[in-house]
N, C-alpha and C positions, 0 to 999 in steps of 0.2 A: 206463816208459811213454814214448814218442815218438809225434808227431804232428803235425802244424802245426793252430796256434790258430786256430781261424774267428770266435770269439766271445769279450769278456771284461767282465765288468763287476765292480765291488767292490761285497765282500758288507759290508766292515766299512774301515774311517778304510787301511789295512795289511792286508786279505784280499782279492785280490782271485779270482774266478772263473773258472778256462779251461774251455775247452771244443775238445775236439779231434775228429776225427769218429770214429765207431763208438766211442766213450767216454765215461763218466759226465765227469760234470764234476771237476775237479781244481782243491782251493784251495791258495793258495800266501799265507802270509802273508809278506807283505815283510821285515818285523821279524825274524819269529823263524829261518825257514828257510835254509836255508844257499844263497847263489847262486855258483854255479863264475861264473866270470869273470866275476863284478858285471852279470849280465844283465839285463834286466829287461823282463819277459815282454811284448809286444804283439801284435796282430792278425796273423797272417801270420807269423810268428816258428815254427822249429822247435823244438818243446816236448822236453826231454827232462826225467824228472822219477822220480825214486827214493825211497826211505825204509829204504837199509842206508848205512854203519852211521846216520846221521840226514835228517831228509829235506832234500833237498836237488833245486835245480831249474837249468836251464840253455835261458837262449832265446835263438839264433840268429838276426838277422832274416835277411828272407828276400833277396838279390842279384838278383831279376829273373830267377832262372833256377833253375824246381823239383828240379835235379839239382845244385848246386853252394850251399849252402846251407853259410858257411865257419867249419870252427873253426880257430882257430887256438893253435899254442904246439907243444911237442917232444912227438914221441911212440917209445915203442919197438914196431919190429913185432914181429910170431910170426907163421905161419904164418898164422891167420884173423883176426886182430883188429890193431889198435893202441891200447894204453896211452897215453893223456896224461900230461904232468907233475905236470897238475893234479885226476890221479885219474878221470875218466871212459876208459872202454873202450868202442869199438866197432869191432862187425862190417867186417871187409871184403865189400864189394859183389862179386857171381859175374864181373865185367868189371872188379875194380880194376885202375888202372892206375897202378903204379909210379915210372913215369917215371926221373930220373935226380938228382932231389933231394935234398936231405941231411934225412932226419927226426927225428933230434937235434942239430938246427940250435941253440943255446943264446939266437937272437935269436927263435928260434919258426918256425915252417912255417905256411905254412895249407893246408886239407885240405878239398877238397870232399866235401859230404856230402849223399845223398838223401835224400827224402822219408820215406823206410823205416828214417833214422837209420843208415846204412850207408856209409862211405870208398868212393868212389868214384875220387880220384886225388889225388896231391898239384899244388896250383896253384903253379904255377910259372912 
């Protein structure tokens, strides 16, 4: 599931509540669930949020600009997607743009990503 969070309040001391639009609500207990790159979920933060193989959750905040919203770390491409290091896969966007950067860079990349949870380009 991907989104950006509009809403968040805690349900319990470590659960708290997102809410992304055209979506139920999604809890995320801070304790127990796994966070890709020590995130931690806020207002405005691109939500990304799973449950293979455990659940696990990843939030981006947001840069000031709803099409550049950045991960960062090494990724391998293929054809439509890039693989992270750190185990998330996503889509490339229909306009990615490539540029001329190294994306298994071993000090990390960072990667613009839209709204639609989608590599847009590498920031460079």
């Amino acid at each position: 599931m991907i989104g950006v969070i509009r809403s968040l309040r805690f349900v319990e001391s470590s659960v708290i509540e997102l809410r992304i639009p055209d979506e139920a609500a999604i809890e995320v207990d801070l304790n127990a669930d796994t966070s890709l790159k020590n995130s931690n979920p806020d207002r405005g933060d691109l939500l990304f949020h799973g449950t293979e193989p455990e659940v696990w959750y990843l939030a981006i905040p947001d840069y000031n600009d709803p099409n550049c919203y950045i991960v960062e770390g090494s990724a391998t491409e293929t054809i439509e997607e890039l693989q992270f290091n750190f185990g998330l896969v996503l889509q490339k966007a229909d306009d990615f743009d490539r540029g001329s950067g190294n994306f298994n860079n071993p000090a990390g990349s960072q990667f613009c990503v839209n709204e639609r949870g989608e590599v847009v380009r590498l920031r460079e």
